[in-house]
C-alpha positions as CSV (number, residue, x, y, z in Angstrom):
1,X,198.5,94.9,129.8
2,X,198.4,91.2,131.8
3,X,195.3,90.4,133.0
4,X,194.2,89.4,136.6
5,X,192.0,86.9,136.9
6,X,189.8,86.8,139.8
7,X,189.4,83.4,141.6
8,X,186.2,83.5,143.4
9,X,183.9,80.4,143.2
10,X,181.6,82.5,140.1
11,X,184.4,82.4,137.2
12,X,184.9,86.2,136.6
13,X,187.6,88.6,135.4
14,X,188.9,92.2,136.3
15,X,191.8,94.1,134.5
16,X,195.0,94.8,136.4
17,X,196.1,98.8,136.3
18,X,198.1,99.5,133.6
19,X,201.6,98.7,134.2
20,X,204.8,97.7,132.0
21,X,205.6,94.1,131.6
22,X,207.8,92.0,129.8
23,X,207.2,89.7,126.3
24,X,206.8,87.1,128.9
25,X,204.2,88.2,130.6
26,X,201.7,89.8,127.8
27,X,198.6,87.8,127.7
28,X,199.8,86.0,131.2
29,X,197.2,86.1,133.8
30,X,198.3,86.9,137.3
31,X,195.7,84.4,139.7
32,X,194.8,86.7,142.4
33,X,192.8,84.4,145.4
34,X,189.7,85.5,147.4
35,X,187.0,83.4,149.1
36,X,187.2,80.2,147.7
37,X,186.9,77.1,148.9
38,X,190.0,75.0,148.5
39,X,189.7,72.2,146.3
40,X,192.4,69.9,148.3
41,X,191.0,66.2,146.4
42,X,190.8,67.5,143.2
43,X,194.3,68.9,143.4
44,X,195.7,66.4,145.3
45,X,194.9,64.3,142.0
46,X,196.9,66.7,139.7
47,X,199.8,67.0,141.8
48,X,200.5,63.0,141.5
49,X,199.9,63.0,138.1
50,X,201.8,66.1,137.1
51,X,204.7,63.9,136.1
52,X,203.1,61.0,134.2
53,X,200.9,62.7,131.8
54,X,201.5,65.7,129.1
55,X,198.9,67.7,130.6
56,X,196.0,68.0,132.4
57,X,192.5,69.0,130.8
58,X,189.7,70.1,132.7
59,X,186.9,69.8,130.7
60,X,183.6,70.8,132.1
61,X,180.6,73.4,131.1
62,X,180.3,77.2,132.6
63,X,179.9,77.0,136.4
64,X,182.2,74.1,137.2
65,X,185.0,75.9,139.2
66,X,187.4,75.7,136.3
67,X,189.3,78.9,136.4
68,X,188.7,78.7,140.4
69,X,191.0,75.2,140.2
70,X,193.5,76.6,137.8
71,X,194.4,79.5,140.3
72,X,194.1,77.3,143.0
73,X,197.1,74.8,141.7
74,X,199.2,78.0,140.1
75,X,199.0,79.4,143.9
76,X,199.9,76.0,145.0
77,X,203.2,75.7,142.8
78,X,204.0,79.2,143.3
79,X,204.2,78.9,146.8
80,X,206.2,75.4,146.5
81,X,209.9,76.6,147.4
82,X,211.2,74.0,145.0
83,X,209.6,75.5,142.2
84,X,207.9,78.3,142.7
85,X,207.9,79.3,138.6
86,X,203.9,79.0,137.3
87,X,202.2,81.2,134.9
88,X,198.3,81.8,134.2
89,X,197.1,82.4,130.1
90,X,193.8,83.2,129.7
91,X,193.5,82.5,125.7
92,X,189.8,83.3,125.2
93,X,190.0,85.0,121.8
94,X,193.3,83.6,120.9
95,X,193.6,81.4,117.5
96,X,196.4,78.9,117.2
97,X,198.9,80.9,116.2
98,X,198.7,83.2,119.0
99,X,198.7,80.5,121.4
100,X,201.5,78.6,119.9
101,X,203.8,82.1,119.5
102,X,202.8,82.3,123.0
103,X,204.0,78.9,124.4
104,X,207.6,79.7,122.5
105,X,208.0,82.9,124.5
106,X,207.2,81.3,127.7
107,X,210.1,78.4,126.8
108,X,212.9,81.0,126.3
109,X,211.9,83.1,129.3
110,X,210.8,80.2,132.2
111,X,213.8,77.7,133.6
112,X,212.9,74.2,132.7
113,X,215.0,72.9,135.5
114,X,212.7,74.7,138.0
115,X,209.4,72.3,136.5
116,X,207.2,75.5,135.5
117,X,203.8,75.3,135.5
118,X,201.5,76.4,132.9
119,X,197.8,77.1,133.0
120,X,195.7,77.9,130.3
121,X,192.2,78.8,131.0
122,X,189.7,78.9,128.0
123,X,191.3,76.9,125.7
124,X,190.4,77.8,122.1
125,X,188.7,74.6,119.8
126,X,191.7,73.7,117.4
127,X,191.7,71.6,114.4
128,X,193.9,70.1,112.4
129,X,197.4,71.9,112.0
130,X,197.3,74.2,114.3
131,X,196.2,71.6,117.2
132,X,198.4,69.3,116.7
133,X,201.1,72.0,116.7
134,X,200.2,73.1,119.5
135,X,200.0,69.4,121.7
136,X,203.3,68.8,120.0
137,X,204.8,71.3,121.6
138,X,203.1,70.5,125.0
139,X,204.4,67.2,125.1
140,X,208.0,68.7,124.0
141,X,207.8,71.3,126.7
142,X,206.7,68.3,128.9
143,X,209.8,65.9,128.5
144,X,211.5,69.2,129.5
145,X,210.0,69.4,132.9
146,X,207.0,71.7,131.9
147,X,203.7,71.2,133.7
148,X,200.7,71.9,131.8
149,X,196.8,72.8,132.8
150,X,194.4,73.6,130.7
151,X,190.5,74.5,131.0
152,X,188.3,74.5,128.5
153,X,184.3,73.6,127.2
154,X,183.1,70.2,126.2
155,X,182.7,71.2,122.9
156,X,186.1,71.0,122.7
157,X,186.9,67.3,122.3
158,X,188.9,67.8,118.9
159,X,191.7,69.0,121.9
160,X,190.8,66.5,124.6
161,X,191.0,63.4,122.1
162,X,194.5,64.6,120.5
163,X,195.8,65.0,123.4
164,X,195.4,60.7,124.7
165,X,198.2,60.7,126.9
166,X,196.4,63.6,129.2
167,X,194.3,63.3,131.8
168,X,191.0,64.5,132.0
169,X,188.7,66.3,134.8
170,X,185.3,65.7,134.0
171,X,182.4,67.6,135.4
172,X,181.4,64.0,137.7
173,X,184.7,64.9,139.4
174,X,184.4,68.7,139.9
175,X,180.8,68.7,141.8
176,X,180.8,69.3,145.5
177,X,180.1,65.8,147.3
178,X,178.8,65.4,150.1
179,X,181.3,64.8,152.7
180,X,183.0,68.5,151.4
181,X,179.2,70.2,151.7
182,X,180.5,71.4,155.7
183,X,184.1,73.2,153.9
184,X,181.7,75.1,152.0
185,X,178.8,76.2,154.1
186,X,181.5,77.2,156.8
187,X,183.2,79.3,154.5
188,X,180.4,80.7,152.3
189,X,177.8,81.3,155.1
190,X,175.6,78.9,153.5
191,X,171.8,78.4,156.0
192,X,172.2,74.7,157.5
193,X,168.8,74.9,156.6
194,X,169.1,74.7,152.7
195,X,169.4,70.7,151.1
196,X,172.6,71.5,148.8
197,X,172.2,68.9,146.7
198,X,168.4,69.0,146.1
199,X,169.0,72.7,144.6
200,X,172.3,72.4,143.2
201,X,173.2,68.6,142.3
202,X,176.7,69.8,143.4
203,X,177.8,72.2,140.5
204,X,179.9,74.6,142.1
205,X,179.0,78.0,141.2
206,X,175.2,77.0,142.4
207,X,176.6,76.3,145.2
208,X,178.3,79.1,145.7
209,X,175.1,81.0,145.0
210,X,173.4,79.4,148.1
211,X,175.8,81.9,150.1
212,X,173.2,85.0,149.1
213,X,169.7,82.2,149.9
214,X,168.5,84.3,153.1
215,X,164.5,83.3,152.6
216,X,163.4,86.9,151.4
217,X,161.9,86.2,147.7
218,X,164.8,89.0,145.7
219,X,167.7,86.3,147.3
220,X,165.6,83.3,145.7
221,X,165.0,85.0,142.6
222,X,168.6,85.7,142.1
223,X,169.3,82.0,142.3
224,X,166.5,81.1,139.8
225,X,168.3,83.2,137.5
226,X,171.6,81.9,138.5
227,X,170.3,78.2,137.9
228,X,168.5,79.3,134.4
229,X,171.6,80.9,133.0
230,X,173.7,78.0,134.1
231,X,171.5,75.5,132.3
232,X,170.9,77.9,129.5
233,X,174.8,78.4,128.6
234,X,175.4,74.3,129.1
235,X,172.4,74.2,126.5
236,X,173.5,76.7,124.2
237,X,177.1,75.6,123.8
238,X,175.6,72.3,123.0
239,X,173.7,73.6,120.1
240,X,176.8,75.3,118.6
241,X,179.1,72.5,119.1
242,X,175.7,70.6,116.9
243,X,176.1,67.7,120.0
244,X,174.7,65.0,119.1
245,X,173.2,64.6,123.1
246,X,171.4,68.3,122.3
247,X,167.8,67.5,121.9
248,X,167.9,64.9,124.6
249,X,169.4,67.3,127.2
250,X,166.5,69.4,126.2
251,X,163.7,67.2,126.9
252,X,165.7,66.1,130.1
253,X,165.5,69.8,131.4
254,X,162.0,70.0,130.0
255,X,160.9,67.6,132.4
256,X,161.9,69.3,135.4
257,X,161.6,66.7,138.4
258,X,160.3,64.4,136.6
259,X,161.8,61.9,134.6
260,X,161.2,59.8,130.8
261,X,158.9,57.7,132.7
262,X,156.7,59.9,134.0
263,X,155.7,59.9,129.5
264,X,155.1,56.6,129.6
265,X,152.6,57.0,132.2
266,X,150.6,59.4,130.5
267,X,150.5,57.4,127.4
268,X,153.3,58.6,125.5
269,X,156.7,57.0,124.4
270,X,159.8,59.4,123.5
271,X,161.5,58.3,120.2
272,X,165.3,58.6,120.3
273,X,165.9,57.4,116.6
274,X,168.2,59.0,114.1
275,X,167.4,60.5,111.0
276,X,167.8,57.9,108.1
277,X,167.6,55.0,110.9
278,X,164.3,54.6,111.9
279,X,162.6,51.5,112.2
280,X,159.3,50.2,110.6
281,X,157.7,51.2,113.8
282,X,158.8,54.5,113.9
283,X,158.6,55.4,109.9
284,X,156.7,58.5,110.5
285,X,158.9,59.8,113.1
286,X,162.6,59.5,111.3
287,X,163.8,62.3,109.0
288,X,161.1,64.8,108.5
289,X,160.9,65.8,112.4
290,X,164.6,65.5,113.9
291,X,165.8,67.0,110.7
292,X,163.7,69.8,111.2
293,X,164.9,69.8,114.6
294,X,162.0,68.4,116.5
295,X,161.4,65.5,119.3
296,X,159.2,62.8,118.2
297,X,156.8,61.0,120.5
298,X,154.4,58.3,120.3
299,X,150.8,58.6,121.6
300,X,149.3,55.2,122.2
301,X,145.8,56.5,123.3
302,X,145.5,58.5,120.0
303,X,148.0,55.8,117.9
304,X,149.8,58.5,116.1
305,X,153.0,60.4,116.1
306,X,153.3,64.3,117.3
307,X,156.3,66.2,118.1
308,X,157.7,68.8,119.7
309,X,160.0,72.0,118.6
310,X,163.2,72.3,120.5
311,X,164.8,75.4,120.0
């Protein structure tokens, strides 16, 4: 049974009825477009670079548009009469294998000489073997005349960095700016009177969420939640992926509004050091409390170290 991803501006996905399909198409994701803002620069960017690089990655957290941009360009091609040949894989769940069995069915089934695209959304991490398998054959399928475009977390850069002749979509280049704020308060009945940007930095599916902001306290409440579960995931795949960035994206959220100076002013100095790397000055600071996975900050009122848990 293929699957039908949904392309509104929140990534979600609903199951197609039943129906027969061919070896092609199993595990093939049909895009199916509703609501969403069309994401002309960004895809403006991929269609001149299509030809010059193996593929394109879009790496960015939960909440960055990424399946929203991968239906948008496979709706794009399809509708290109030149073309017109573009398949969707959603590979959450799939190992290597599965994904590389996968690519060889598509090769014998899709015409080369029609420049097929092929969009994989959640990209499984890879190592070793079974990734560079897999880019191998990209880059084959790509001297061919095979378009690629694939979506996946930033805790996959085992992927990202063996594939160097790709080019990457970072999340700086998938946030709303500011001149494309009026496209999407047109089209997602978004109040004039809300300041995007102060409540959303630009991250698409906050924006998005501004659509159900009416001023009664149960819309406002379901964007707090939004916003917490947003953060929350970016954190959490941090964590797993061991990030080295993980603690300091902690504190950075634990200071709300505020910023690593507002410590200094009361009195207190944040200690980035690594464990097994600390200076003199910071002795009492080093391995005991970030091994233990703690922040270590300097009190010069009270001259002595504390710390804080992150969990």
């Amino acid at each position: 049974m293929a699957q039908v991803k949904t392309c509104d501006l929140v990534e979600t996905e609903q199951k197609a009825p039943e129906g027969e399909t061919d070896g092609a198409q199993e595990g093939v994701s049909v895009p199916t477009l509703r609501r969403a803002v069309h994401r002309a620069r960004i895809l403006r960017d991929i269609k001149l670079r299509a030809n010059e690089v193996s593929a394109t990655i879009v790496i960015a957290p939960d909440g960055f548009g990424k399946t929203t941009l991968l239906c948008q360009r496979v709706a794009e091609v399809q509708r290109d009469s030149s073309r017109g040949v573009a398949r969707m894989i959603d590979a959450a769940g799939m190992d290597g294998e599965e994904l590389y069995g996968l690519l060889g069915e598509l090769e014998m089934h899709l015409d080369a000489r029609m420049r097929p695209l092929v969009a994989i959304d959640n990209l499984p991490t890879l190592h070793g073997a079974a990734l560079e398998g897999i880019a191998g054959r990209m880059r084959s399928l790509h001297r061919r005349g095979f378009e690629f475009l694939l979506a996946c977390l930033p805790g996959n850069r085992a992927f990202a960095n063996g594939m160097g002749d790709a080019y990457k979509i970072t999340p700086q280049a998938l946030v709303v700016r500011p001149r494309e704020y009026s496209d999407w308060t047109r089209m997602l009945g978004i109040s004039g009177e809300l300041d995007v940007y102060d409540l959303t930095q630009g991250i698409p599916a906050l924006v998005a969420m501004l659509g159900i902001v009416d001023g009664r306290q149960l819309s406002l409440e379901a964007f707090s939640r939004a916003a917490a579960a947003l953060y929350q995931g970016a954190l959490e795949e941090m964590r797993r992926g061991r990030d080295s960035l993980y603690r300091t994206a902690c504190l950075l959220v634990l200071t709300g509004a505020g910023s690593l100076r507002d410590f200094s002013s009361a009195s207190v100095c944040v200690c980035a050091c690594r464990a097994g790397r600390a200076s003199r000055a910071n002795t009492r600071c080093s391995e005991w409390m970030l091994s233990r996975g703690r922040i270590a900050v300097w009190c010069r009122e009270a001259r002595q170290w504390a710390s804080c848990v992150v969990r």
